[in-house]
C-alpha positions in Angstrom: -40.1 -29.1 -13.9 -42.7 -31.2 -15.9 -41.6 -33.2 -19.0 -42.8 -34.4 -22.3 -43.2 -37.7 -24.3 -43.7 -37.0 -27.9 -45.0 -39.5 -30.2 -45.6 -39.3 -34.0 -46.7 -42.4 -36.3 -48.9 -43.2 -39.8 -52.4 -44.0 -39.7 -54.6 -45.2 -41.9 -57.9 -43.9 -41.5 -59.9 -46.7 -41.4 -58.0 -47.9 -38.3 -58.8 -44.7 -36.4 -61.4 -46.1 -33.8 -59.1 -49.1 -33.2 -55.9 -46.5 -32.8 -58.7 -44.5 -30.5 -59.8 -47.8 -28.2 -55.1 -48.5 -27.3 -54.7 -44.6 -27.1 -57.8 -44.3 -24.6 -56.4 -47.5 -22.5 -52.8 -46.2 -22.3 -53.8 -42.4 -21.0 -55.8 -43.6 -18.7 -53.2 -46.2 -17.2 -50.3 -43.1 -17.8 -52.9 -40.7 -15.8 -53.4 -43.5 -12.8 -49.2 -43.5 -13.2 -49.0 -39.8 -12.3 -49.1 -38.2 -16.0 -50.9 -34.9 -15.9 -52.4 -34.7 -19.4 -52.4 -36.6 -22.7 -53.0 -35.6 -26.1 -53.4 -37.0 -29.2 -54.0 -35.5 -32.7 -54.6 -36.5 -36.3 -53.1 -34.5 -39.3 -55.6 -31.6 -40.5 -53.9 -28.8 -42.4 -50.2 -30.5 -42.8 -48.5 -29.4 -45.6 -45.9 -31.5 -48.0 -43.1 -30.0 -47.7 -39.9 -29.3 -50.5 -37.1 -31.1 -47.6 -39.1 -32.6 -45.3 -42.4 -33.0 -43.6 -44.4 -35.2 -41.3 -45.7 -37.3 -43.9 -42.2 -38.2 -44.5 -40.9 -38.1 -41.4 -43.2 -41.5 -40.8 -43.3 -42.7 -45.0 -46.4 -42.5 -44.9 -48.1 -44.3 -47.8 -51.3 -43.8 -49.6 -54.1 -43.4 -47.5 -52.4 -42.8 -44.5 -52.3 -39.6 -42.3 -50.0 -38.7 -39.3 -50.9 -38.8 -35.6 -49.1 -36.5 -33.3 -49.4 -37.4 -29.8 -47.7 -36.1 -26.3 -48.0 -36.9 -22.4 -47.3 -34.7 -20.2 -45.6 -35.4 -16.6 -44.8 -33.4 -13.9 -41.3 -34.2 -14.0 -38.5 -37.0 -15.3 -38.8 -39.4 -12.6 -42.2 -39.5 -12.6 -42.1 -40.3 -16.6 -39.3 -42.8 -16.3 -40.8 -45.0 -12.6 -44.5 -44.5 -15.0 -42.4 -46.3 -18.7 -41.2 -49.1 -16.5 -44.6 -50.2 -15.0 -46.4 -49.4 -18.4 -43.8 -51.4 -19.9 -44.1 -54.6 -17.7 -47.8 -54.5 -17.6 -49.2 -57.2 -20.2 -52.3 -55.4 -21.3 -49.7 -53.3 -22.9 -47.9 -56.1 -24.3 -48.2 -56.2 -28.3 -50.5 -58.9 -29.1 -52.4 -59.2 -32.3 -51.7 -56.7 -35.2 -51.3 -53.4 -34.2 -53.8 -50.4 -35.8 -50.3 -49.0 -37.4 -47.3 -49.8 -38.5 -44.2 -49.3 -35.2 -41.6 -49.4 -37.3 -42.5 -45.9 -38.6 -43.5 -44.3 -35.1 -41.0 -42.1 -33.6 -40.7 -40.6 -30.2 -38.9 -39.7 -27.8 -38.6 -37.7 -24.3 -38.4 -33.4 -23.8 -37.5 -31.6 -21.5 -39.7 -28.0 -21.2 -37.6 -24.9 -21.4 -39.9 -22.0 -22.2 -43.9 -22.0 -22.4 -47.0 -20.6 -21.4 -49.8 -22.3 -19.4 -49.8 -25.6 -17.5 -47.3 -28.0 -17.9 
């Protein structure tokens, strides 16, 4: 059974290419890791909503939009033997400012249970 990371953080959008240039570099070492597909998205059409929304769901500020990413493995192991390496590997070390703000970037791990397509 595959499984999901999902990722959602502010962006301003003057630091899009930068964002682009790290979110190219890690799906490419995910895919060498055995990931099967990466996405990654930038707000167009979100709403503000009357309890919550993603805009608040990151605080984002003036200026700033929402990216909503995911990877895709084919299955737990996979993702968890894939975070390790990723994790000890210094290109993926923070260094320098970062093209967003971490503290507001939330994600976490899914597990599939109903869908159509490849996954």
């Amino acid at each position: 059974m595959s499984y999901v990371d999902g990722f959602v953080l502010p962006l301003r959008e003057d630091k899009l290419d930068e964002y682009k240039a790290m979110a190219d570099m890690f799906a490419r070492k995910a895919k060498e890791l055995g990931a099967l597909s990466s996405l990654e998205s930038i707000g167009d059409g979100l709403e503000h909503g009357h309890t919550t929304d993603f805009f608040r769901a990151v605080q984002a500020q003036e200026g700033e939009n929402v990216v909503f990413s995911f990877i895709i493995w084919p299955d737990k192991s996979t993702r968890d033997a894939a975070w390790e390496k990723l994790m000890g590997d210094p290109e993926m070390q923070p260094g320098g400012e970062m093209p967003f703000d971490g503290k507001r970037m939330f994600w976490g791990g899914f597990k599939p249970f109903a869908g159509h397509g490849e996954a």
